[in-house]
C-alpha positions as CSV (number, residue, x, y, z in Angstrom):
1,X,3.3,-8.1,28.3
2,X,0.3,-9.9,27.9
3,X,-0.9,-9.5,31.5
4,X,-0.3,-6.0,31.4
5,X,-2.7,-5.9,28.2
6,X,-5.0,-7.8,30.2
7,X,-4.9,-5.6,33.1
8,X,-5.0,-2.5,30.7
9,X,-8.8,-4.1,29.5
10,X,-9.6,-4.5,32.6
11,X,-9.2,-1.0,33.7
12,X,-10.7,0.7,30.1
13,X,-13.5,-1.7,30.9
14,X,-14.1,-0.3,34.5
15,X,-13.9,3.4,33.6
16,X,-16.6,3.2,30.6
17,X,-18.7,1.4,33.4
18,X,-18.2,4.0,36.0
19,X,-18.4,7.0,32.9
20,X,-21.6,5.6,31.3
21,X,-23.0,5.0,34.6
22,X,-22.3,8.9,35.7
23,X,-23.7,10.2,32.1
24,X,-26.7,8.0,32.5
25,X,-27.6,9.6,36.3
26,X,-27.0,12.8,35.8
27,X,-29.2,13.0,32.8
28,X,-32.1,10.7,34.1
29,X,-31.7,14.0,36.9
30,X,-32.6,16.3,34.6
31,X,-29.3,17.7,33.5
32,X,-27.7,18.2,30.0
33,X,-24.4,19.0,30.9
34,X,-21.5,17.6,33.2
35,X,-18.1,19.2,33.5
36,X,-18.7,21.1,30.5
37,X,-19.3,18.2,28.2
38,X,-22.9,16.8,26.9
39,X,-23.7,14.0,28.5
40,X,-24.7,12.2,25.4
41,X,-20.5,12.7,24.2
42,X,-19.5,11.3,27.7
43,X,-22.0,8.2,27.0
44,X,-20.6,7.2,24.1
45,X,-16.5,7.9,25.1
46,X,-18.1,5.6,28.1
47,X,-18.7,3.4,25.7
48,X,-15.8,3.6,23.6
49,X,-13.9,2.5,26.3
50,X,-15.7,-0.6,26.9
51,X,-15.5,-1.7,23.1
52,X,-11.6,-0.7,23.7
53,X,-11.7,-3.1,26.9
54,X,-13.0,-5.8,24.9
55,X,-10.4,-5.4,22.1
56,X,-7.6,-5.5,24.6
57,X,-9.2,-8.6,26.7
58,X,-9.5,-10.3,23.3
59,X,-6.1,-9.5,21.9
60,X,-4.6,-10.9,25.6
61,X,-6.5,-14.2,25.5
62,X,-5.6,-14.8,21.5
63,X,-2.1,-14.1,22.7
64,X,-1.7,-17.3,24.8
């Protein structure tokens, strides 16, 4: 259980990477907009999902 929690921070962390990343060269490109969301709302659920990363890393290694 606690690898797959481990594994499950892993991968939150890894997609807020990739969709922070994505927000922030699109709009340093000039845009507003991607996929019909602002890019400032896909910044922060980037974000979010690195926090959420970090929870679930930290609640794996307090686990063992």
């Amino acid at each position: 259980m606690k690898n797959s929690i481990g594994l499950l921070g892993t991968a939150a962390g890894a997609l807020g990477v990739l969709v922070t990343a994505a927000a922030g060269i699109v709009r340093l490109s000039g845009h507003y907009h991607l996929g019909g969301f602002e890019l400032m709302t896909l910044f922060n659920g980037g974000v979010g999902l690195m926090v959420a990363g970090c929870l679930f890393k930290l609640h794996a290694l307090g686990a063992r």
